[in-house]
C-alpha positions as CSV (number, residue, x, y, z in Angstrom):
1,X,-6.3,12.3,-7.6
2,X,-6.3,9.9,-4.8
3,X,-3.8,7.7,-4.0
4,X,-3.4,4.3,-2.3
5,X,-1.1,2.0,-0.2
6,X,0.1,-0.7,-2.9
7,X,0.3,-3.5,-0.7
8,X,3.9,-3.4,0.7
9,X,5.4,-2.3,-1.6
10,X,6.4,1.4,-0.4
11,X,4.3,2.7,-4.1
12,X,1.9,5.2,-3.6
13,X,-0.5,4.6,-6.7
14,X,-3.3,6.3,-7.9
15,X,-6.6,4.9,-7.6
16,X,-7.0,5.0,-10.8
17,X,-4.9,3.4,-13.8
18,X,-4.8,3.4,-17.6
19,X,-5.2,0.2,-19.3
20,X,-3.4,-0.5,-22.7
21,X,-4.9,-3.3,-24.0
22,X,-6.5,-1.6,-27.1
23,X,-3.6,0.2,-28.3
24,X,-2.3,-3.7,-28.7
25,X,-5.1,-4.6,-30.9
26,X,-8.4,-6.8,-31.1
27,X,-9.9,-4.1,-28.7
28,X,-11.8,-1.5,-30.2
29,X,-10.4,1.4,-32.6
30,X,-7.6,3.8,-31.2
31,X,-5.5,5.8,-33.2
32,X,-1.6,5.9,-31.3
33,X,-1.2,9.9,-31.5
34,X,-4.6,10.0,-29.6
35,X,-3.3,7.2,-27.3
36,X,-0.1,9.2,-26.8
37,X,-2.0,12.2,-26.0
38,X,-4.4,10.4,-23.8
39,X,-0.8,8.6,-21.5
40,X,0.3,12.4,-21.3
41,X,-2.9,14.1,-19.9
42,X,-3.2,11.1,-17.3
43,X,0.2,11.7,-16.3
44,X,-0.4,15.7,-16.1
45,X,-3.6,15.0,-14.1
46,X,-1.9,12.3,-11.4
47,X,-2.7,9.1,-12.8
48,X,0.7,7.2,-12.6
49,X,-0.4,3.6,-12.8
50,X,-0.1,1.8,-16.6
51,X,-1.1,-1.5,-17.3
52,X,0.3,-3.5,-20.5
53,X,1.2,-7.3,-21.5
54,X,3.5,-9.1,-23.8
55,X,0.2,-10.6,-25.3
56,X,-1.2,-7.0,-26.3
57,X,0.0,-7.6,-29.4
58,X,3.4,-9.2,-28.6
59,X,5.3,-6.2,-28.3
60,X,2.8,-3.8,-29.5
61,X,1.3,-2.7,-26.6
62,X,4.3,-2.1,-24.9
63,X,6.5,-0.5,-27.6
64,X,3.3,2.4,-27.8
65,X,3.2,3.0,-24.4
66,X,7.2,3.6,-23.8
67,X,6.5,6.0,-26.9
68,X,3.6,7.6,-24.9
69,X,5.7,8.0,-21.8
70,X,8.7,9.3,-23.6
71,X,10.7,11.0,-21.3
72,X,8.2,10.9,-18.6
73,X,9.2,7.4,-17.7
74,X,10.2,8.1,-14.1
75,X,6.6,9.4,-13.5
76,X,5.2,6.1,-14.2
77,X,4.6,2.7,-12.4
78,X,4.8,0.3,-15.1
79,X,3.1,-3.1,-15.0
80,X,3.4,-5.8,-17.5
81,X,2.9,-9.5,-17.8
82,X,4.0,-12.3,-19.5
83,X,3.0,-16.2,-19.9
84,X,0.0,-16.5,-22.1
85,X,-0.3,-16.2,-25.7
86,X,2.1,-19.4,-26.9
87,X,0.7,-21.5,-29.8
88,X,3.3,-24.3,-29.2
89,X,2.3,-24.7,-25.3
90,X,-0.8,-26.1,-23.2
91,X,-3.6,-23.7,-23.2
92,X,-1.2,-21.3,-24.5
93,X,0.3,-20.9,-21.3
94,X,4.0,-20.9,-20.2
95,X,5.4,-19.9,-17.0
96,X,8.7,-21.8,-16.5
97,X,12.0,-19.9,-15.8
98,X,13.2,-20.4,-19.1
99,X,9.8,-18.3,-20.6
100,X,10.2,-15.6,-17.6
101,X,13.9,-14.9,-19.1
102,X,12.7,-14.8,-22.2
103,X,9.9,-12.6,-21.8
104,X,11.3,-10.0,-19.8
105,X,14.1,-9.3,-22.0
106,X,11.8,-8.9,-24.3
107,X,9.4,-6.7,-22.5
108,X,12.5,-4.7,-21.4
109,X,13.6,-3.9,-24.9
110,X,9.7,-3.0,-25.9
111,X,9.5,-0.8,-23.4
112,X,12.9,1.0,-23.5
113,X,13.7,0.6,-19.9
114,X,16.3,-1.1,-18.1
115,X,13.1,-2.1,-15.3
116,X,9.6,-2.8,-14.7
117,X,8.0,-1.7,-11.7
118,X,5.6,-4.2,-11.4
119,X,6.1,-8.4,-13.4
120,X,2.9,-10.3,-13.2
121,X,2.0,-13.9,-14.6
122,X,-0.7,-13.2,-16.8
123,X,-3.0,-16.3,-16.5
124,X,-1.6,-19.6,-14.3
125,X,0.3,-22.2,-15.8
126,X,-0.5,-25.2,-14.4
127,X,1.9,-27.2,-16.2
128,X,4.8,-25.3,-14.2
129,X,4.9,-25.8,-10.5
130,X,4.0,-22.2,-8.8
131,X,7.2,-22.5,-7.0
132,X,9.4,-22.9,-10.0
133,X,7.8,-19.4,-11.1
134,X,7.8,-17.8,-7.5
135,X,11.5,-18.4,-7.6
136,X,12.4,-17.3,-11.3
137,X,10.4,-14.2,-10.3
138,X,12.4,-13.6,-7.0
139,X,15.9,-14.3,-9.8
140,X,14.3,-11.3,-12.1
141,X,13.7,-9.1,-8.8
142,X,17.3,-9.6,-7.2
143,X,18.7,-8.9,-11.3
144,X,16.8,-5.4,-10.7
145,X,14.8,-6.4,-14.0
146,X,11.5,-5.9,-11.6
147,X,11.2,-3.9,-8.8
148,X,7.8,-6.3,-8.0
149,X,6.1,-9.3,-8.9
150,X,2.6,-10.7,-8.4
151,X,0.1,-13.1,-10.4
152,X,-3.1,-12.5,-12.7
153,X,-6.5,-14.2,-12.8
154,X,-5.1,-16.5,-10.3
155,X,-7.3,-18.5,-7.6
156,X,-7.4,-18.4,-3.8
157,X,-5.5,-21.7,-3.5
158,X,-3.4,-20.8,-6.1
159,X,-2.4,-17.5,-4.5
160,X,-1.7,-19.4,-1.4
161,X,0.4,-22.2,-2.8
162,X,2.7,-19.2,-4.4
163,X,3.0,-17.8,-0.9
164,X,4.3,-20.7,0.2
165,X,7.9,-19.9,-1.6
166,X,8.1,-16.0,-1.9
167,X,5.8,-13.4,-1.4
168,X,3.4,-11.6,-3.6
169,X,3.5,-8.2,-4.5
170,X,0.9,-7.5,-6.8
171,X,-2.5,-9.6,-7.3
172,X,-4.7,-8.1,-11.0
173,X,-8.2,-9.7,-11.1
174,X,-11.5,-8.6,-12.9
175,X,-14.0,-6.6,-10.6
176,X,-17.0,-4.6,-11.9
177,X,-20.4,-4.3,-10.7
178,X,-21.0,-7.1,-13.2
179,X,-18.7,-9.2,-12.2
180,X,-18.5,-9.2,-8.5
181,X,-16.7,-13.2,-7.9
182,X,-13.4,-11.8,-6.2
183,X,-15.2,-10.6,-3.2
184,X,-15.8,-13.9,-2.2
185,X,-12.3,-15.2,-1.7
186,X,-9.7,-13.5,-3.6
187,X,-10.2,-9.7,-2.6
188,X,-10.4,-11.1,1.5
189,X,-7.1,-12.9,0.8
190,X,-5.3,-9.8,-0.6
191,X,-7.0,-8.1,2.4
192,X,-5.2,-11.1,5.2
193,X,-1.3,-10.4,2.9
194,X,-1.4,-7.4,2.5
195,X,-1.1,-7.6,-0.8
196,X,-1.6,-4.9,-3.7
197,X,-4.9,-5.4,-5.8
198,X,-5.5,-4.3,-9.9
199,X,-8.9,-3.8,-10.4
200,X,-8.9,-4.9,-14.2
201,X,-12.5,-4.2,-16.4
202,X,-14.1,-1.8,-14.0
203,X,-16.3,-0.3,-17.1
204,X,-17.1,-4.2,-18.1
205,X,-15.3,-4.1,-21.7
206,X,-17.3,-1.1,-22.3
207,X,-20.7,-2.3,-21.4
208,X,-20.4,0.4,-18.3
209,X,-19.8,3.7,-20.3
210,X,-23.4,3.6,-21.5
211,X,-22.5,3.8,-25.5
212,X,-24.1,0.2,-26.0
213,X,-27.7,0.1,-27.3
214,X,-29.8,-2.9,-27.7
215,X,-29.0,-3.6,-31.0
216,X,-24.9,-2.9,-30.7
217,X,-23.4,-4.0,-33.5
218,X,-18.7,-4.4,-33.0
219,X,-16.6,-4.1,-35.4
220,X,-15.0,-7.2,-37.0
221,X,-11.7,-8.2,-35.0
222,X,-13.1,-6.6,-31.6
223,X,-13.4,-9.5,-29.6
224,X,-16.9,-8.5,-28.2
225,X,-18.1,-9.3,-31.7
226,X,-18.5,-13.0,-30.9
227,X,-21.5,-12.3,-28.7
228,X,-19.6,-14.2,-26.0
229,X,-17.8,-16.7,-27.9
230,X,-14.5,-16.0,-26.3
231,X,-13.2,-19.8,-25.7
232,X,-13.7,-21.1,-22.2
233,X,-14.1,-17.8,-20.4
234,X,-17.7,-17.7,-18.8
235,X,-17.6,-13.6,-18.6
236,X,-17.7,-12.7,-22.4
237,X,-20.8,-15.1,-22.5
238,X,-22.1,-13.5,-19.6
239,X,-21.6,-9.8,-20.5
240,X,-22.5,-10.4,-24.9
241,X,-24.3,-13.7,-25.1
242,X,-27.8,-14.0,-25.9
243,X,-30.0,-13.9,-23.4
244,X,-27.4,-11.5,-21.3
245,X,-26.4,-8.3,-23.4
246,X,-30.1,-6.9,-23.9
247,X,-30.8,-7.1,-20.1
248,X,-27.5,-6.2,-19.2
249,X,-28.0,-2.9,-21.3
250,X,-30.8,-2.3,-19.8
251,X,-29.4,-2.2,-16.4
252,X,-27.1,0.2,-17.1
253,X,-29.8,2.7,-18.4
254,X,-31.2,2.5,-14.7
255,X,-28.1,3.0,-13.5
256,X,-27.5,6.4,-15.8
257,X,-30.3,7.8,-13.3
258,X,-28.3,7.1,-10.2
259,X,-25.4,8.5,-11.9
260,X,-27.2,11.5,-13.5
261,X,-28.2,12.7,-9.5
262,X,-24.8,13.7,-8.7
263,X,-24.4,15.0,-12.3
264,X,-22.2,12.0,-13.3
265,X,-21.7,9.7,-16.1
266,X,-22.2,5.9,-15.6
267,X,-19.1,5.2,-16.4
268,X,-17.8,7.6,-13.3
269,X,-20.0,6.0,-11.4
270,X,-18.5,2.3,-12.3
271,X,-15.6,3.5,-11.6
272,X,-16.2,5.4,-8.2
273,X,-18.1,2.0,-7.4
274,X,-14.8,-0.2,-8.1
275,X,-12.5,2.0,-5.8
276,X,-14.8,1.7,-3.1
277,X,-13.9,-1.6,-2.1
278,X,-11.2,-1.4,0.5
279,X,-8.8,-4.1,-0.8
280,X,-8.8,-2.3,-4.0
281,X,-5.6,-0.4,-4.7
282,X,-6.3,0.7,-8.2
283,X,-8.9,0.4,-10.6
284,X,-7.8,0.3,-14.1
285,X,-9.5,2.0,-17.3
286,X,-8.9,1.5,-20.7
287,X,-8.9,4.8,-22.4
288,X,-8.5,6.3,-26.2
289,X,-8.1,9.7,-26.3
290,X,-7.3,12.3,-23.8
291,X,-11.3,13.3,-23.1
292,X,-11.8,9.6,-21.7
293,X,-9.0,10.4,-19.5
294,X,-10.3,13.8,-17.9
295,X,-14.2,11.9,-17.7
296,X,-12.4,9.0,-15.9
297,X,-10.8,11.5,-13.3
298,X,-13.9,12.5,-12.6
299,X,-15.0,9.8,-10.8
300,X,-13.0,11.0,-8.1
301,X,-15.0,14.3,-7.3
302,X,-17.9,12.5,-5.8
303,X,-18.5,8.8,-3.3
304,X,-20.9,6.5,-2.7
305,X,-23.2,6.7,0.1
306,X,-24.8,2.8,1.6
307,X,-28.3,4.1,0.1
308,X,-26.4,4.3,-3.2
309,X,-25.0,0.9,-3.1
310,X,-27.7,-0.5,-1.8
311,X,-29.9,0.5,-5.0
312,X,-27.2,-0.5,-7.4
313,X,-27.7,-3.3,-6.1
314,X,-31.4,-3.3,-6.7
315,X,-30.6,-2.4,-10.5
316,X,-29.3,-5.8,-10.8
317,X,-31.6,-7.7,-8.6
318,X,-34.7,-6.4,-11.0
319,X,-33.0,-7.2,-13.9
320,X,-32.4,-11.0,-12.7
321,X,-28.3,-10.5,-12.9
322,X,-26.2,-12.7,-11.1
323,X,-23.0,-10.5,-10.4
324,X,-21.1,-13.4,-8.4
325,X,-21.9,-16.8,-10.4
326,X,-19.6,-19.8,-9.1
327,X,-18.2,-20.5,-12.3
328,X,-15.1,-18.9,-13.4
329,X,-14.1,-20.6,-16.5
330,X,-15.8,-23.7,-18.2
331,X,-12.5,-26.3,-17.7
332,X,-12.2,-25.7,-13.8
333,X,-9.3,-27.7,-13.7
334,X,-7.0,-25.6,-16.3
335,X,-7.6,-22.1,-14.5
């Protein structure tokens, strides 16, 4: 396992992570004894980064992990966030210190722990001033209810107006060889702070393990289902839409020969391709069973040399795929 600075935050985390949205729900199919097994083998193989949210499920997510973890806790750097997911509020979003109170506690209790390493914002409120968070955040820290705090899916400018009143730990934004936007201003900014980066959707929702077929076909609930119809959120369009997932697919089959020369999967080589960006701390992976786990590690055992790179790159050029459109979100404005 290979492990990486953190930002400043003294951690030493493994470059890779386990993500636990699925075990919350509307992801996929995952049984929780496999999940269990699948925390456990990570932890026995070095992975020590774990990735959950209040909104996996309100509680869900969080309540299986601290099951998974039993009394390995102590091995584990535990991030979660709060502040999206609220019917009653704007754009279901709610940042303010009376929603940060409430939310940890109840993250805390899920859990089982008297701490979380690592409290992000999960998307930004922008009915809340950033300050008014920054320093409800900084409250939580000097409570010892967080160790660190940091932001989610947030913009450069945002990012910036935060520092303005405390610092920040922790940035998690989406980076996969489809989705390449952060390089253009939020990776460099992380880069400038210092700051810690989560690499979140490294295997694009599954369009990078090279399961999907032309004709896929998800399960109802899974939110892939929709073809793209995921609210204002450009990426599911861009990933499942029409017009997108056949040629998208299709990319990744050329990319299966790249990966098949060093005797790799293409999901190892997604990976091995997220962690190669220098402002990336960890790269997370969503996993359901313990055999995921031990293919995941493997991206580890090989790198990339600038040839490689350069004809991923080509993949996606052929195949007329933009991996760094300006949009990010249909209402600019909200996020």
């Amino acid at each position: 396992m290979e492990y990486r600075e953190f930002g400043r935050t003294g951690i030493q985390i493994s470059a890779m992570g386990l993500g636990c949205w699925e075990i919350g729900g509307g992801y996929g199919a995952i049984e929780a004894d496999q999940f269990a097994r699948a925390v456990q083998r990570a932890l026995d193989l070095g992975v020590n980064c774990f990735d959950t949210a209040e909104a996996y499920g309100f509680g869900a997510s969080e309540r299986e992990l601290a099951r998974a973890l039993g009394d390995r806790r102590s091995e584990a750097v535990v991030v979660t966030k709060f502040g999206i997911g609220y019917p009653e509020r704007p754009r279901m979003r709610d940042s303010s210190p009376q929603q940060i109170a409430t939310s940890i506690e109840g993250s805390l209790k899920a859990l089982g722990s008297d701490y979380i390493d690592v409290y992000l914002v999960h998307w930004p409120d922008v009915n809340t001033p950033f300050d008014v968070t920054m320093r409800a955040l900084e409250d939580i820290v000097t409570q010892g209810k967080a160790r660190f705090v940091g932001v989610s899916n947030f913009r450069r400018e945002q990012i910036e107006q935060c520092l303005q009143t405390r610092r920040i730990d922790v940035v998690q934004c989406g980076w996969n060889l489809f989705d390449r936007r952060m390089d253009r201003e939020i990776l460099p900014c992380c880069a400038e702070n210092e700051i810690g980066v989560m690499a979140y959707g490294p295997l694009a929702y599954g369009m990078l393990t090279g399961t999907f077929s032309e004709d896929m076909e998800f399960a109802e609930g899974d939110w892939r289902a929709g073809r793209g119809n995921m609210g204002v959120i450009n990426l599911a369009r861009t990933l499942f839409g029409p017009g997108y997932f056949v040629k998208n697919v299709r990319a990744v089959e050329e990319l299966k020969k790249i990966a098949a020369r060093y005797d790799k999967t293409v999901a190892q080589l997604a990976l091995r391709w997220a962690m190669t960006h220098p402002a990336v701390s960890v790269a997370l992976a969503g996993c359901r069973n313990p055999e995921e786990v031990e293919e995941n590690v493997g991206a580890f055992e090989f790198t990339l040399s600038e040839d490689d790179l350069a004809e991923i790159d080509a993949v996606f050029e052929t195949q007329g795929i933009e991996t760094a459109p300006n949009n990010w979100i249909e209402d600019d404005e909200e996020g």
